[in-house]
C-alpha positions as CSV (number, residue, x, y, z in Angstrom):
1,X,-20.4,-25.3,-25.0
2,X,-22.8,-24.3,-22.6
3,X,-22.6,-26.1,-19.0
4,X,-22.8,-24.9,-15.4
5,X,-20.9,-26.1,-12.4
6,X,-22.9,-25.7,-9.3
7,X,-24.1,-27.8,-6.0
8,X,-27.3,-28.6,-5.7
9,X,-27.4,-28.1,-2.3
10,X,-26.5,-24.5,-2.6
11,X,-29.9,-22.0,-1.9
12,X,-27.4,-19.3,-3.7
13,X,-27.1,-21.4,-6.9
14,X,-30.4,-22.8,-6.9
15,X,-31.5,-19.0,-6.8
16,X,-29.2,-18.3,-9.3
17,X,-30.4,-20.8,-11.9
18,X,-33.4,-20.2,-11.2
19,X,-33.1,-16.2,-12.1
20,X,-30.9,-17.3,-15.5
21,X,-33.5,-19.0,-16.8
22,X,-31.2,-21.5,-18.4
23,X,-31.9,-23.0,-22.2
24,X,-31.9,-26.8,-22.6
25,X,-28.9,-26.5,-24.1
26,X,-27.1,-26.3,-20.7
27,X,-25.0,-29.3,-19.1
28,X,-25.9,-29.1,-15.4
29,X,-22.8,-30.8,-13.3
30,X,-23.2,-30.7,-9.2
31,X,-20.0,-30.8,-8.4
32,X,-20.6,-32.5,-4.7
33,X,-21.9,-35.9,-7.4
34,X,-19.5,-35.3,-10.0
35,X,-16.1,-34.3,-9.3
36,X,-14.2,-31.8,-11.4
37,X,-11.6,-33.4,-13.3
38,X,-8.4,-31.5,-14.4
39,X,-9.5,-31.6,-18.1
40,X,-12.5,-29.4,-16.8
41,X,-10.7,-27.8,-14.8
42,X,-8.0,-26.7,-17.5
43,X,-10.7,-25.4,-19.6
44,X,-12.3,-23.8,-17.4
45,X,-8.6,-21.9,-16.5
46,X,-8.1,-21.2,-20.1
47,X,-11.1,-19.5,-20.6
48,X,-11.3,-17.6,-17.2
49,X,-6.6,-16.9,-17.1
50,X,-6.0,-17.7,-13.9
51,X,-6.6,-20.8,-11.7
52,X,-7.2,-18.1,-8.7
53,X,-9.8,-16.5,-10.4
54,X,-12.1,-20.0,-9.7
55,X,-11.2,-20.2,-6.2
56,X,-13.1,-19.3,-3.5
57,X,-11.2,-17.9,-0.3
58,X,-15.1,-18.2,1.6
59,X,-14.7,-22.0,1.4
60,X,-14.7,-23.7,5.6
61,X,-11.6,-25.5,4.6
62,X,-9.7,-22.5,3.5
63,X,-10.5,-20.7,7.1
64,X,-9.8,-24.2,8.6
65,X,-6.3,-24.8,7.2
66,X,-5.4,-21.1,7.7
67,X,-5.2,-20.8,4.1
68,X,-5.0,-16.6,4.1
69,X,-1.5,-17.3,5.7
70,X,0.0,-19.0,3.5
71,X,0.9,-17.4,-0.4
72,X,-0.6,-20.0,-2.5
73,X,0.6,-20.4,-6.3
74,X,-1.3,-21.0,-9.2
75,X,-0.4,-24.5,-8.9
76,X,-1.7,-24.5,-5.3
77,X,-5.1,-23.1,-6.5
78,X,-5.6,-25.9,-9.1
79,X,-4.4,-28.9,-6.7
80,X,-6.6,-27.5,-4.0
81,X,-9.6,-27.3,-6.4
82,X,-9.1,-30.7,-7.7
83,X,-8.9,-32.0,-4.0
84,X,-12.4,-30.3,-3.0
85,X,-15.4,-29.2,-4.7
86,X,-16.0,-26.2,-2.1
87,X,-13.0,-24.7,-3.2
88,X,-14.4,-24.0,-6.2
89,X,-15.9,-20.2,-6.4
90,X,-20.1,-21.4,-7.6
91,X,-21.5,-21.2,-10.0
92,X,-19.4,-21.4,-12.5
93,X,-21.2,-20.5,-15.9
94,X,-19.9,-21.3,-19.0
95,X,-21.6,-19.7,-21.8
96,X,-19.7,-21.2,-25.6
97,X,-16.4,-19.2,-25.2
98,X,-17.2,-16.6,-21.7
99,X,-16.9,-17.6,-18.3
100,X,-18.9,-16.0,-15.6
101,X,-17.8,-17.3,-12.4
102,X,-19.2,-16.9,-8.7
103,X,-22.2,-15.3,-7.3
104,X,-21.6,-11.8,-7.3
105,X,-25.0,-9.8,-8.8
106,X,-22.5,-7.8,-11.4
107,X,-21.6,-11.3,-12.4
108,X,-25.1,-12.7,-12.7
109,X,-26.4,-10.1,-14.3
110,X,-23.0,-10.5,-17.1
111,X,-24.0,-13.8,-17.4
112,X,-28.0,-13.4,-18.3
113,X,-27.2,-10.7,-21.0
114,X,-24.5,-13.3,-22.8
115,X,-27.1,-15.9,-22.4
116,X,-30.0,-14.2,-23.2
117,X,-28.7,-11.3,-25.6
């Protein structure tokens, strides 16, 4: 499978796709349209180990609710995901069985080599 979870909206992951270069063979899913479902979710976790690794501690909400204060368990990463797209770290870049996941140019770069050979 090859798909990417982004928004639309985002300049970052518009840049981002932009510089990938993606094949046709990529399922584009804005996550602001089309809400994550756990299945997705799941997978994406399977593939990446950890439900904190898709989260994204930069999200308004997580400053809002005062997040950092709190110790937040795997399960509390997954529910809070599920609950709203902007907690999701974007893009997230799924590339058959790799995950590349966030913005980070060591982590674009991974993902254009796996994609591009």
């Amino acid at each position: 499978m090859q798909k990417i979870y982004h928004l639309s909206t985002c300049e970052t992951c518009k840049r981002i796709i932009k510089e990938l270069e993606l094949p046709s063979s990529f399922v584009f899913q804005d996550i602001k349209t089309e809400s994550i479902t756990a299945a997705q979710l799941e997978e994406m976790q399977s593939i990446s180990g950890s439900y904190e690794s898709l989260f994204s501690n930069r999200a308004r909400l997580y400053k809002e609710r005062e997040l950092k204060n709190k110790t937040l368990t795997e399960e509390d990463y997954k529910n809070l995901i599920l609950e709203h797209y902007t907690f999701l770290k974007r893009p997230v870049i799924i590339n058959n069985d790799a995950i590349f996941i966030g913005n980070s140019k060591k982590t674009v770069e991974s993902a254009k080599k796996a994609i591009h050979g």
